[in-house]
KOLTOR-45324 format. One record per residue (C-alpha): residue number from 0; residue in three letters; x, z, y. Coordinates in pm, whole numbers. Layout:
<atoms>
+-----+------+--------+--------+--------+
! seq ! type !      X !      Z !      Y !
+-----+------+--------+--------+--------+
! NUM !  ala !      X !      Z !      Y !
...
+-----+------+--------+--------+--------+
</atoms>
This chain:
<atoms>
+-----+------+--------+--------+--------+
! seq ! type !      X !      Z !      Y !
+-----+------+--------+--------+--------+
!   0 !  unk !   2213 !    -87 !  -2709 !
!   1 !  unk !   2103 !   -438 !  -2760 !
!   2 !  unk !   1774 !   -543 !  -2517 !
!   3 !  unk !   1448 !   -607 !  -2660 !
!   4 !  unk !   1339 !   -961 !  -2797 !
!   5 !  unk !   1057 !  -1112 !  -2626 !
!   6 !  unk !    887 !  -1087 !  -2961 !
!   7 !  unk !    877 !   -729 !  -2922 !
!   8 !  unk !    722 !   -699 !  -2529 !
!   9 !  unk !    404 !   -544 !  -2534 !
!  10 !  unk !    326 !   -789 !  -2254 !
!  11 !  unk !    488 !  -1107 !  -2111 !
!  12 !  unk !    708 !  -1046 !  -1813 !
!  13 !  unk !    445 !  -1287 !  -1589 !
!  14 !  unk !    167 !  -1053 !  -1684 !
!  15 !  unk !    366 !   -737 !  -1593 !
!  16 !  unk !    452 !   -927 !  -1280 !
!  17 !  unk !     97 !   -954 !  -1171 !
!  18 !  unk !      7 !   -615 !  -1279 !
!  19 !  unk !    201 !   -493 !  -1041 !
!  20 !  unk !    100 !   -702 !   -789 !
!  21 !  unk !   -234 !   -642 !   -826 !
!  22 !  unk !   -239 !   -284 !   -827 !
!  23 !  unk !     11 !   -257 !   -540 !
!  24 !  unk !   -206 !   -463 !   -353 !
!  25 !  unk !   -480 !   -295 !   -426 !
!  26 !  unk !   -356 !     40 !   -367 !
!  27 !  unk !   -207 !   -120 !    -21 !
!  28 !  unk !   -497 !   -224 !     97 !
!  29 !  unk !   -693 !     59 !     -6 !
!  30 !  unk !   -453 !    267 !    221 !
!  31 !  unk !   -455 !     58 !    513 !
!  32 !  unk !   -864 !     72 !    537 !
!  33 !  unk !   -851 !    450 !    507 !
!  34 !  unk !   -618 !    493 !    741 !
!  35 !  unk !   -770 !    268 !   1021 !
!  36 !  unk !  -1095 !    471 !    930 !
!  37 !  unk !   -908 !    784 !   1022 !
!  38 !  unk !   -730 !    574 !   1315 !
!  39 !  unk !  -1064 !    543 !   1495 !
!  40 !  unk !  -1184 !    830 !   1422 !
!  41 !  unk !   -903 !   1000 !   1588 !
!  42 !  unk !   -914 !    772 !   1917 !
!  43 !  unk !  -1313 !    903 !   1961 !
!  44 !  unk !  -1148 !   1246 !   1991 !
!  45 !  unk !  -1019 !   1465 !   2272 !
!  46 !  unk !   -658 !   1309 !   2257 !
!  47 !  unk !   -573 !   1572 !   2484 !
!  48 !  unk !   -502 !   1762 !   2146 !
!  49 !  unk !   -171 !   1788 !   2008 !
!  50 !  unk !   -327 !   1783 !   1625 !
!  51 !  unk !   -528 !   1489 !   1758 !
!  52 !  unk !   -208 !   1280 !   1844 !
!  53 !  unk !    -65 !   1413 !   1517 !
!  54 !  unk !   -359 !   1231 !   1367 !
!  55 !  unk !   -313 !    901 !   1533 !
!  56 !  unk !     74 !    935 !   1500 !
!  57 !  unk !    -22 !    974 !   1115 !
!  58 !  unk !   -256 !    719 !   1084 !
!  59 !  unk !     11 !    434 !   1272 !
!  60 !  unk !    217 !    511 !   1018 !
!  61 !  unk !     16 !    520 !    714 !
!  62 !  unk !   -137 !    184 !    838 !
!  63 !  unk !    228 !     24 !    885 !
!  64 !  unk !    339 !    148 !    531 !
!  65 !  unk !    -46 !     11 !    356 !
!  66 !  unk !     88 !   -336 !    589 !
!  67 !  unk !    465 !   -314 !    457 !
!  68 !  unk !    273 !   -312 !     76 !
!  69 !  unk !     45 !   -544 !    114 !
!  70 !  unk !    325 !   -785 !    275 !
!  71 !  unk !    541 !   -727 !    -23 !
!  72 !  unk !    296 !   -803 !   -262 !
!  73 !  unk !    154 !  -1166 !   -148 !
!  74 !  unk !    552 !  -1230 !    -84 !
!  75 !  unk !    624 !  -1107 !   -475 !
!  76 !  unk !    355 !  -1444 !   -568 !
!  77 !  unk !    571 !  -1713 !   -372 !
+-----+------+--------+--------+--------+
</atoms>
């Protein structure tokens, strides 16, 4: 099976590129401002809790993955 000719791209592959870039960023950052929203909210709580640690265990770790996106996209521009 022979690849497709760049005549026949619905988009160029710099266009894709930043597509993808865009909405991982977006989606990236997105995350990480929820997450430190839900990160504060949980440290006002009774961290006595176990669901309330659960919560700011959670939130640590949604707010390093939202960090490891938004990393890889503004390394994808250089």
């Amino acid at each position: 099976m022979m690849a497709p000719s760049s005549e026949h791209l619905l988009v160029s592959h710099e266009a894709y590129r930043w597509f993808v870039t865009i909405v991982t960023g977006g989606a990236s950052s997105y995350w990480l401002f929820i997450d430190s929203f839900r990160l504060r909210k949980a440290l006002r709580a009774d961290r006595s809790k176990g669901v309330v640690r659960d919560q700011i265990f959670g939130s640590i770790v949604g707010l390093t993955i939202g960090a490891i996106g938004v990393l890889g996209a503004v390394l994808s521009l250089s």
